[in-house]
C-alpha positions in Angstrom: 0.0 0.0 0.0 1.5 3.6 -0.9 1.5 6.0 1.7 0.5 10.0 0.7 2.3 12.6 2.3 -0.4 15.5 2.5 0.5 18.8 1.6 0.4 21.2 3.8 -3.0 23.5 3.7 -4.6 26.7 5.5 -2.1 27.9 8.2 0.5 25.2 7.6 1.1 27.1 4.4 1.4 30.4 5.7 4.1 29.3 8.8 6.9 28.2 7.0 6.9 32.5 5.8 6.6 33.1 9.2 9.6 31.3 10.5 11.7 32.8 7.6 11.1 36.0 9.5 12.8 34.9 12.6 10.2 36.7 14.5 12.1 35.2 17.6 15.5 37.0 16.5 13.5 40.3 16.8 15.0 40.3 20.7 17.8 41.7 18.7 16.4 44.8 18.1 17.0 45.5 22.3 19.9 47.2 20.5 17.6 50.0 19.3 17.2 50.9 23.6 20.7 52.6 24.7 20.9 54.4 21.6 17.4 56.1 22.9 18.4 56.0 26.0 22.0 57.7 25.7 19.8 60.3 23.7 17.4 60.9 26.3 20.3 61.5 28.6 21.9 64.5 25.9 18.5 66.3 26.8 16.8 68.8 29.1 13.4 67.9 28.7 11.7 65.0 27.1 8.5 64.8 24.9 7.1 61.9 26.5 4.2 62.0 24.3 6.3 61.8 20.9 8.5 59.6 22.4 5.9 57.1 22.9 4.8 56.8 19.9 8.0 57.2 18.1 9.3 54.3 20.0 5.8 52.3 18.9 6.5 53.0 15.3 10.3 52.8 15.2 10.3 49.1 17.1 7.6 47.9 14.4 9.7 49.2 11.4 13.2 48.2 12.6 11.6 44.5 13.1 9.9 44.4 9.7 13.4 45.8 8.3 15.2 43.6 10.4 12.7 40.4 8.8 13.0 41.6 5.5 16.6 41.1 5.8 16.2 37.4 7.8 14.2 36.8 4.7 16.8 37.3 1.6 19.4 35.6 4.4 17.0 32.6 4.7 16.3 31.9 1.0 20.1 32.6 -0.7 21.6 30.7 2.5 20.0 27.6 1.6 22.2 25.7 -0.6 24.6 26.7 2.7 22.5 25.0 5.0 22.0 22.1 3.4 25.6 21.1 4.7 24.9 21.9 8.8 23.5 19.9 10.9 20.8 21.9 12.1 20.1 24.9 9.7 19.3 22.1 6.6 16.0 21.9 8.9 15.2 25.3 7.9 11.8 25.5 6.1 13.5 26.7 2.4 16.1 24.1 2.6 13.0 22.1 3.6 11.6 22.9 0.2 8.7 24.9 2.6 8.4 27.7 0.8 7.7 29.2 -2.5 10.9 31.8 -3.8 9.0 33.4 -5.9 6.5 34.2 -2.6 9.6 34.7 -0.7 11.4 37.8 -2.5 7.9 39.1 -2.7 7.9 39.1 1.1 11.6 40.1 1.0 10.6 43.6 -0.5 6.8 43.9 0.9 8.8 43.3 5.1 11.2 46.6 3.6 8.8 48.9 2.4 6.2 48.5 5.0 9.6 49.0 7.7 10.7 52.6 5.4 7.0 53.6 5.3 6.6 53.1 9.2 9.9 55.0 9.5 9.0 57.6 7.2 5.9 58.7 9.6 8.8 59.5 12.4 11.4 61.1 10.6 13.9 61.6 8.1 16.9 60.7 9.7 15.1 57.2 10.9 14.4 56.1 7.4 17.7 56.5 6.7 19.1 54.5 9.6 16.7 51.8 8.4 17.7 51.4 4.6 21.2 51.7 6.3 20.0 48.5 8.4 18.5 46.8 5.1 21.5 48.0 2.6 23.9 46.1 5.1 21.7 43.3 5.1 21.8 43.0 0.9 25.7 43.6 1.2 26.1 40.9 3.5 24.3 38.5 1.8 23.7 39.3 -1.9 26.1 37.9 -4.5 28.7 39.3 -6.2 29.0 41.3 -3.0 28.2 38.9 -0.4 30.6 39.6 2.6 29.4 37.2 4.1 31.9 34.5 2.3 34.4 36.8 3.3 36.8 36.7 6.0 36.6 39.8 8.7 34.4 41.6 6.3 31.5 38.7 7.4 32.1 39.9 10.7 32.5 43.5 10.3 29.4 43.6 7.6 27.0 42.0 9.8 27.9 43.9 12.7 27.4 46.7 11.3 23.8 46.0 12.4 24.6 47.4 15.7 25.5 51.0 15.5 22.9 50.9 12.5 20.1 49.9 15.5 21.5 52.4 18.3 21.1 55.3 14.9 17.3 53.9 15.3 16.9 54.4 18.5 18.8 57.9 18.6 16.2 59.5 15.8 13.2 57.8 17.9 13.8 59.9 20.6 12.8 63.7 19.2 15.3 66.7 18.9 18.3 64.3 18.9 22.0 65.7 18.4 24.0 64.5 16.3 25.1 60.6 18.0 28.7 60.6 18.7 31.6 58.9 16.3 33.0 57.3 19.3 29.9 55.6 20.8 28.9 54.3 17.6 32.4 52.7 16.5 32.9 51.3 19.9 28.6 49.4 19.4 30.0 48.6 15.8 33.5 46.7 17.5 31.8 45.1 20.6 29.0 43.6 18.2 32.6 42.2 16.5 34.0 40.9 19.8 30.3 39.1 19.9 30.0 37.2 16.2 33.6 36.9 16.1 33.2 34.8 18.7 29.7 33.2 17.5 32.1 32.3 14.2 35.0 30.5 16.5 32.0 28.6 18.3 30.7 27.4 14.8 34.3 26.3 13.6 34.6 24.5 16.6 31.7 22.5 16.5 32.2 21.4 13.0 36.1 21.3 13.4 36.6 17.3 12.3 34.2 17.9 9.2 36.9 20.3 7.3 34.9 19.7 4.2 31.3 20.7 5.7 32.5 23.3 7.3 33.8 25.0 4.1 30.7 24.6 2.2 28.2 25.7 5.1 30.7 28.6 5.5 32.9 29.8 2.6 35.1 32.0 5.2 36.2 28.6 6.8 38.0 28.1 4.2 40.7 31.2 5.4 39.9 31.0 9.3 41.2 29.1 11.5 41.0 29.1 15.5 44.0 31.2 16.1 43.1 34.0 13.4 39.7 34.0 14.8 40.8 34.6 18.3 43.6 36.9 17.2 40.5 39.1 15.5 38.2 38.9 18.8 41.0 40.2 20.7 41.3 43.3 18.0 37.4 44.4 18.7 37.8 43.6 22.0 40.3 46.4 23.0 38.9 48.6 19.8 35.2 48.5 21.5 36.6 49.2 24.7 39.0 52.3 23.7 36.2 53.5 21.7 34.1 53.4 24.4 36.8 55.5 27.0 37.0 57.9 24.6 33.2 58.4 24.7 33.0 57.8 28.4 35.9 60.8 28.7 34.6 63.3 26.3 30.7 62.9 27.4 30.0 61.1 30.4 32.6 60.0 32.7 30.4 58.6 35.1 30.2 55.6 33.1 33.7 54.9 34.1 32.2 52.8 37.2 30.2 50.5 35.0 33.7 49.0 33.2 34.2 45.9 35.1 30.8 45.0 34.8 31.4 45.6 31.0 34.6 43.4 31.5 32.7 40.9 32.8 29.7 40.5 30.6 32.9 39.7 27.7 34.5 37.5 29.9 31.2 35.4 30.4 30.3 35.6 26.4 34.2 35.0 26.1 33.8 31.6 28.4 31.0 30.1 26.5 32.2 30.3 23.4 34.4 27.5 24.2 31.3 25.1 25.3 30.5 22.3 23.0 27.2 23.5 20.5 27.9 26.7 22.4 24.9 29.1 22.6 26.3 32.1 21.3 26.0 30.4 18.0 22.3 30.8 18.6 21.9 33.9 20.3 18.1 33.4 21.0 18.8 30.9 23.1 20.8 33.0 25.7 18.3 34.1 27.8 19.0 30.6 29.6 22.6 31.2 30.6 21.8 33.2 33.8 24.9 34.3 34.8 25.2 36.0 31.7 22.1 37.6 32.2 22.6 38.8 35.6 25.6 40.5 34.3 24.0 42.2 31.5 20.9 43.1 33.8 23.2 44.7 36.4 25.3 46.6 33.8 22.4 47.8 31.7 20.7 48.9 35.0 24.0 50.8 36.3 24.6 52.3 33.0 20.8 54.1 33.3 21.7 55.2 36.4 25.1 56.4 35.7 23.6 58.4 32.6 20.9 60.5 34.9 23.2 60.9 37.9 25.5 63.5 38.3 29.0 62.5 40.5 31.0 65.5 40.5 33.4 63.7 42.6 34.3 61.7 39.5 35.4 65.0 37.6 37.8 66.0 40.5 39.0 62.2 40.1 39.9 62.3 36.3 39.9 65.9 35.4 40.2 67.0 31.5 43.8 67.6 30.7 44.8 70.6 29.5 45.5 69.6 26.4 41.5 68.9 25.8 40.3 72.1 23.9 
Protein backbone atom coordinates (compact mmCIF):
# COMPACT_ATOMS: atom_id res chain seq x y z
CA UNK A 1 0.00 0.00 0.00
CA UNK A 2 1.54 3.57 -0.90
CA UNK A 3 1.51 6.00 1.73
CA UNK A 4 0.53 10.00 0.74
CA UNK A 5 2.32 12.56 2.30
CA UNK A 6 -0.44 15.50 2.50
CA UNK A 7 0.51 18.79 1.56
CA UNK A 8 0.37 21.18 3.85
CA UNK A 9 -3.03 23.45 3.68
CA UNK A 10 -4.61 26.70 5.51
CA UNK A 11 -2.14 27.94 8.24
CA UNK A 12 0.54 25.23 7.61
CA UNK A 13 1.08 27.05 4.39
CA UNK A 14 1.43 30.38 5.71
CA UNK A 15 4.07 29.32 8.83
CA UNK A 16 6.86 28.23 7.01
CA UNK A 17 6.85 32.45 5.78
CA UNK A 18 6.62 33.14 9.24
CA UNK A 19 9.55 31.26 10.49
CA UNK A 20 11.69 32.84 7.60
CA UNK A 21 11.10 36.02 9.47
CA UNK A 22 12.81 34.89 12.62
CA UNK A 23 10.15 36.70 14.45
CA UNK A 24 12.10 35.22 17.59
CA UNK A 25 15.46 36.99 16.47
CA UNK A 26 13.46 40.30 16.85
CA UNK A 27 15.04 40.28 20.75
CA UNK A 28 17.79 41.65 18.71
CA UNK A 29 16.43 44.79 18.12
CA UNK A 30 17.00 45.48 22.27
CA UNK A 31 19.95 47.21 20.54
CA UNK A 32 17.61 50.02 19.33
CA UNK A 33 17.19 50.91 23.61
CA UNK A 34 20.74 52.55 24.72
CA UNK A 35 20.91 54.39 21.62
CA UNK A 36 17.41 56.09 22.86
CA UNK A 37 18.38 55.98 26.04
CA UNK A 38 21.96 57.71 25.72
CA UNK A 39 19.75 60.33 23.70
CA UNK A 40 17.36 60.87 26.35
CA UNK A 41 20.30 61.54 28.62
CA UNK A 42 21.88 64.55 25.87
CA UNK A 43 18.53 66.34 26.83
CA UNK A 44 16.77 68.79 29.15
CA UNK A 45 13.35 67.88 28.72
CA UNK A 46 11.71 64.95 27.09
CA UNK A 47 8.49 64.84 24.87
CA UNK A 48 7.12 61.94 26.51
CA UNK A 49 4.19 62.05 24.30
CA UNK A 50 6.26 61.81 20.95
CA UNK A 51 8.53 59.58 22.36
CA UNK A 52 5.95 57.09 22.94
CA UNK A 53 4.76 56.83 19.88
CA UNK A 54 7.97 57.24 18.10
CA UNK A 55 9.27 54.26 20.04
CA UNK A 56 5.80 52.32 18.92
CA UNK A 57 6.49 53.00 15.33
CA UNK A 58 10.25 52.81 15.18
CA UNK A 59 10.34 49.07 17.06
CA UNK A 60 7.63 47.87 14.43
CA UNK A 61 9.68 49.22 11.39
CA UNK A 62 13.23 48.16 12.58
CA UNK A 63 11.59 44.48 13.05
CA UNK A 64 9.94 44.40 9.71
CA UNK A 65 13.35 45.78 8.33
CA UNK A 66 15.16 43.56 10.41
CA UNK A 67 12.66 40.38 8.84
CA UNK A 68 13.04 41.58 5.50
CA UNK A 69 16.61 41.05 5.80
CA UNK A 70 16.25 37.37 7.85
CA UNK A 71 14.16 36.77 4.67
CA UNK A 72 16.85 37.33 1.64
CA UNK A 73 19.36 35.60 4.36
CA UNK A 74 17.01 32.64 4.70
CA UNK A 75 16.34 31.94 0.97
CA UNK A 76 20.10 32.64 -0.66
CA UNK A 77 21.61 30.66 2.53
CA UNK A 78 19.95 27.56 1.65
CA UNK A 79 22.19 25.74 -0.63
CA UNK A 80 24.60 26.65 2.66
CA UNK A 81 22.47 25.02 4.97
CA UNK A 82 22.03 22.09 3.44
CA UNK A 83 25.58 21.05 4.71
CA UNK A 84 24.94 21.91 8.77
CA UNK A 85 23.46 19.88 10.92
CA UNK A 86 20.78 21.91 12.09
CA UNK A 87 20.11 24.90 9.71
CA UNK A 88 19.29 22.09 6.62
CA UNK A 89 16.03 21.95 8.88
CA UNK A 90 15.18 25.33 7.92
CA UNK A 91 11.80 25.53 6.13
CA UNK A 92 13.47 26.67 2.43
CA UNK A 93 16.10 24.15 2.60
CA UNK A 94 13.05 22.12 3.62
CA UNK A 95 11.56 22.90 0.20
CA UNK A 96 8.73 24.93 2.55
CA UNK A 97 8.43 27.74 0.82
CA UNK A 98 7.71 29.17 -2.47
CA UNK A 99 10.94 31.77 -3.78
CA UNK A 100 9.03 33.39 -5.87
CA UNK A 101 6.51 34.18 -2.63
CA UNK A 102 9.61 34.71 -0.67
CA UNK A 103 11.42 37.80 -2.51
CA UNK A 104 7.86 39.09 -2.70
CA UNK A 105 7.87 39.07 1.10
CA UNK A 106 11.60 40.06 0.97
CA UNK A 107 10.63 43.63 -0.46
CA UNK A 108 6.77 43.89 0.89
CA UNK A 109 8.82 43.34 5.07
CA UNK A 110 11.16 46.61 3.63
CA UNK A 111 8.85 48.90 2.39
CA UNK A 112 6.18 48.54 4.98
CA UNK A 113 9.58 49.01 7.70
CA UNK A 114 10.66 52.59 5.41
CA UNK A 115 7.02 53.57 5.28
CA UNK A 116 6.61 53.11 9.24
CA UNK A 117 9.85 55.01 9.50
CA UNK A 118 8.97 57.57 7.24
CA UNK A 119 5.94 58.68 9.64
CA UNK A 120 8.77 59.47 12.39
CA UNK A 121 11.38 61.08 10.57
CA UNK A 122 13.91 61.64 8.10
CA UNK A 123 16.92 60.75 9.66
CA UNK A 124 15.10 57.20 10.94
CA UNK A 125 14.37 56.07 7.43
CA UNK A 126 17.66 56.54 6.65
CA UNK A 127 19.12 54.47 9.56
CA UNK A 128 16.69 51.77 8.37
CA UNK A 129 17.73 51.43 4.60
CA UNK A 130 21.20 51.70 6.26
CA UNK A 131 20.00 48.49 8.37
CA UNK A 132 18.45 46.79 5.14
CA UNK A 133 21.50 48.04 2.58
CA UNK A 134 23.86 46.12 5.07
CA UNK A 135 21.69 43.28 5.12
CA UNK A 136 21.79 43.02 0.90
CA UNK A 137 25.67 43.63 1.22
CA UNK A 138 26.07 40.89 3.45
CA UNK A 139 24.32 38.50 1.82
CA UNK A 140 23.66 39.27 -1.87
CA UNK A 141 26.11 37.94 -4.53
CA UNK A 142 28.73 39.26 -6.21
CA UNK A 143 29.04 41.35 -3.04
CA UNK A 144 28.24 38.87 -0.43
CA UNK A 145 30.63 39.56 2.58
CA UNK A 146 29.39 37.15 4.09
CA UNK A 147 31.87 34.48 2.31
CA UNK A 148 34.35 36.81 3.29
CA UNK A 149 36.78 36.73 6.04
CA UNK A 150 36.65 39.79 8.74
CA UNK A 151 34.39 41.64 6.32
CA UNK A 152 31.51 38.66 7.37
CA UNK A 153 32.06 39.90 10.66
CA UNK A 154 32.54 43.54 10.31
CA UNK A 155 29.35 43.58 7.55
CA UNK A 156 26.99 42.00 9.76
CA UNK A 157 27.87 43.95 12.70
CA UNK A 158 27.44 46.71 11.29
CA UNK A 159 23.78 46.04 12.39
CA UNK A 160 24.61 47.38 15.74
CA UNK A 161 25.51 51.03 15.47
CA UNK A 162 22.89 50.95 12.52
CA UNK A 163 20.08 49.93 15.49
CA UNK A 164 21.51 52.35 18.35
CA UNK A 165 21.07 55.28 14.90
CA UNK A 166 17.30 53.88 15.28
CA UNK A 167 16.90 54.36 18.50
CA UNK A 168 18.76 57.89 18.64
CA UNK A 169 16.22 59.50 15.84
CA UNK A 170 13.25 57.76 17.92
CA UNK A 171 13.75 59.92 20.60
CA UNK A 172 12.76 63.74 19.19
CA UNK A 173 15.31 66.70 18.89
CA UNK A 174 18.25 64.35 18.92
CA UNK A 175 21.95 65.73 18.42
CA UNK A 176 24.05 64.50 16.28
CA UNK A 177 25.12 60.61 18.00
CA UNK A 178 28.66 60.57 18.72
CA UNK A 179 31.61 58.90 16.35
CA UNK A 180 33.00 57.34 19.27
CA UNK A 181 29.92 55.63 20.76
CA UNK A 182 28.91 54.26 17.63
CA UNK A 183 32.40 52.71 16.53
CA UNK A 184 32.85 51.26 19.89
CA UNK A 185 28.58 49.40 19.41
CA UNK A 186 30.02 48.61 15.81
CA UNK A 187 33.46 46.67 17.47
CA UNK A 188 31.80 45.12 20.63
CA UNK A 189 29.02 43.57 18.23
CA UNK A 190 32.59 42.20 16.52
CA UNK A 191 34.04 40.92 19.84
CA UNK A 192 30.27 39.15 19.86
CA UNK A 193 29.97 37.23 16.24
CA UNK A 194 33.63 36.86 16.08
CA UNK A 195 33.18 34.78 18.71
CA UNK A 196 29.74 33.23 17.51
CA UNK A 197 32.05 32.32 14.25
CA UNK A 198 35.00 30.54 16.46
CA UNK A 199 32.02 28.56 18.27
CA UNK A 200 30.71 27.38 14.83
CA UNK A 201 34.32 26.32 13.64
CA UNK A 202 34.60 24.48 16.56
CA UNK A 203 31.71 22.49 16.47
CA UNK A 204 32.19 21.44 13.04
CA UNK A 205 36.13 21.26 13.38
CA UNK A 206 36.56 17.32 12.29
CA UNK A 207 34.18 17.93 9.23
CA UNK A 208 36.92 20.32 7.25
CA UNK A 209 34.93 19.70 4.24
CA UNK A 210 31.32 20.67 5.66
CA UNK A 211 32.48 23.27 7.34
CA UNK A 212 33.85 24.98 4.09
CA UNK A 213 30.67 24.62 2.21
CA UNK A 214 28.18 25.67 5.05
CA UNK A 215 30.70 28.62 5.49
CA UNK A 216 32.87 29.83 2.62
CA UNK A 217 35.12 32.00 5.17
CA UNK A 218 36.18 28.64 6.80
CA UNK A 219 38.01 28.13 4.21
CA UNK A 220 40.70 31.16 5.42
CA UNK A 221 39.94 31.00 9.32
CA UNK A 222 41.17 29.10 11.54
CA UNK A 223 41.03 29.05 15.53
CA UNK A 224 44.00 31.17 16.12
CA UNK A 225 43.14 33.96 13.36
CA UNK A 226 39.70 34.03 14.82
CA UNK A 227 40.83 34.57 18.30
CA UNK A 228 43.56 36.87 17.20
CA UNK A 229 40.53 39.09 15.49
CA UNK A 230 38.17 38.86 18.79
CA UNK A 231 41.03 40.16 20.71
CA UNK A 232 41.26 43.28 17.96
CA UNK A 233 37.37 44.35 18.71
CA UNK A 234 37.77 43.64 21.98
CA UNK A 235 40.35 46.36 23.00
CA UNK A 236 38.86 48.58 19.84
CA UNK A 237 35.25 48.46 21.48
CA UNK A 238 36.58 49.22 24.72
CA UNK A 239 38.99 52.26 23.74
CA UNK A 240 36.22 53.48 21.69
CA UNK A 241 34.07 53.44 24.38
CA UNK A 242 36.83 55.47 26.98
CA UNK A 243 37.05 57.87 24.63
CA UNK A 244 33.16 58.40 24.70
CA UNK A 245 33.03 57.82 28.44
CA UNK A 246 35.85 60.76 28.72
CA UNK A 247 34.55 63.35 26.34
CA UNK A 248 30.69 62.86 27.42
CA UNK A 249 30.00 61.13 30.37
CA UNK A 250 32.58 59.95 32.74
CA UNK A 251 30.40 58.62 35.12
CA UNK A 252 30.18 55.61 33.12
CA UNK A 253 33.73 54.91 34.08
CA UNK A 254 32.19 52.82 37.21
CA UNK A 255 30.19 50.54 34.98
CA UNK A 256 33.72 49.03 33.23
CA UNK A 257 34.20 45.91 35.11
CA UNK A 258 30.75 45.03 34.80
CA UNK A 259 31.41 45.62 31.01
CA UNK A 260 34.63 43.37 31.51
CA UNK A 261 32.72 40.89 32.84
CA UNK A 262 29.73 40.48 30.65
CA UNK A 263 32.90 39.74 27.67
CA UNK A 264 34.50 37.54 29.89
CA UNK A 265 31.16 35.44 30.41
CA UNK A 266 30.28 35.57 26.41
CA UNK A 267 34.16 35.05 26.15
CA UNK A 268 33.82 31.58 28.39
CA UNK A 269 30.95 30.11 26.55
CA UNK A 270 32.17 30.33 23.44
CA UNK A 271 34.39 27.46 24.23
CA UNK A 272 31.34 25.11 25.32
CA UNK A 273 30.55 22.31 22.99
CA UNK A 274 27.20 23.50 20.49
CA UNK A 275 27.88 26.65 22.42
CA UNK A 276 24.91 29.09 22.61
CA UNK A 277 26.32 32.09 21.32
CA UNK A 278 25.96 30.41 18.04
CA UNK A 279 22.34 30.81 18.56
CA UNK A 280 21.85 33.89 20.33
CA UNK A 281 18.07 33.45 20.95
CA UNK A 282 18.81 30.93 23.11
CA UNK A 283 20.84 32.99 25.67
CA UNK A 284 18.29 34.07 27.76
CA UNK A 285 18.96 30.60 29.56
CA UNK A 286 22.55 31.23 30.60
CA UNK A 287 21.83 33.15 33.78
CA UNK A 288 24.88 34.28 34.80
CA UNK A 289 25.24 36.02 31.71
CA UNK A 290 22.11 37.60 32.25
CA UNK A 291 22.61 38.84 35.57
CA UNK A 292 25.60 40.54 34.29
CA UNK A 293 23.99 42.18 31.50
CA UNK A 294 20.87 43.06 33.81
CA UNK A 295 23.23 44.71 36.35
CA UNK A 296 25.33 46.65 33.83
CA UNK A 297 22.37 47.81 31.72
CA UNK A 298 20.71 48.93 35.02
CA UNK A 299 24.04 50.81 36.27
CA UNK A 300 24.55 52.32 33.04
CA UNK A 301 20.77 54.07 33.25
CA UNK A 302 21.71 55.16 36.40
CA UNK A 303 25.08 56.43 35.68
CA UNK A 304 23.60 58.42 32.61
CA UNK A 305 20.91 60.55 34.88
CA UNK A 306 23.17 60.93 37.87
CA UNK A 307 25.52 63.51 38.27
CA UNK A 308 28.95 62.47 40.50
CA UNK A 309 31.05 65.47 40.49
CA UNK A 310 33.42 63.68 42.64
CA UNK A 311 34.27 61.68 39.53
CA UNK A 312 35.39 64.96 37.61
CA UNK A 313 37.85 66.01 40.49
CA UNK A 314 39.03 62.21 40.09
CA UNK A 315 39.88 62.31 36.26
CA UNK A 316 39.87 65.92 35.44
CA UNK A 317 40.24 67.04 31.50
CA UNK A 318 43.75 67.64 30.69
CA UNK A 319 44.83 70.61 29.54
CA UNK A 320 45.46 69.63 26.36
CA UNK A 321 41.54 68.85 25.82
CA UNK A 322 40.33 72.07 23.89
Amino acid sequence: MTTVTPHPTGIHRVVPYIRIMRVDHWFKNVFVLPGMVVAMSSQSSIEWSSLLRNFIIGMAAVCLVASSNYVINEVLDAPFDLHHPIKKNRPVPSGLVNLKIAYLEWIALMVIGLGLGALVSAPLVLSLAGLWIAGCVYNIPPVRTKDVPYLDVLTESINNPLRMLVGWYIVPNSPTAPASLLISYWMIGCFFMGLKRFAEYRDMADQRDEQIRYRKSFAVYNEQRLLVSIMFYAASGMLFFGAFVQRYRIELILSFPLVALIMAIYFKLAFQSSSPVEHPEKLYKERGLMAAVISCSALMVVLLFVNIPVLMDMFPMSAWNR
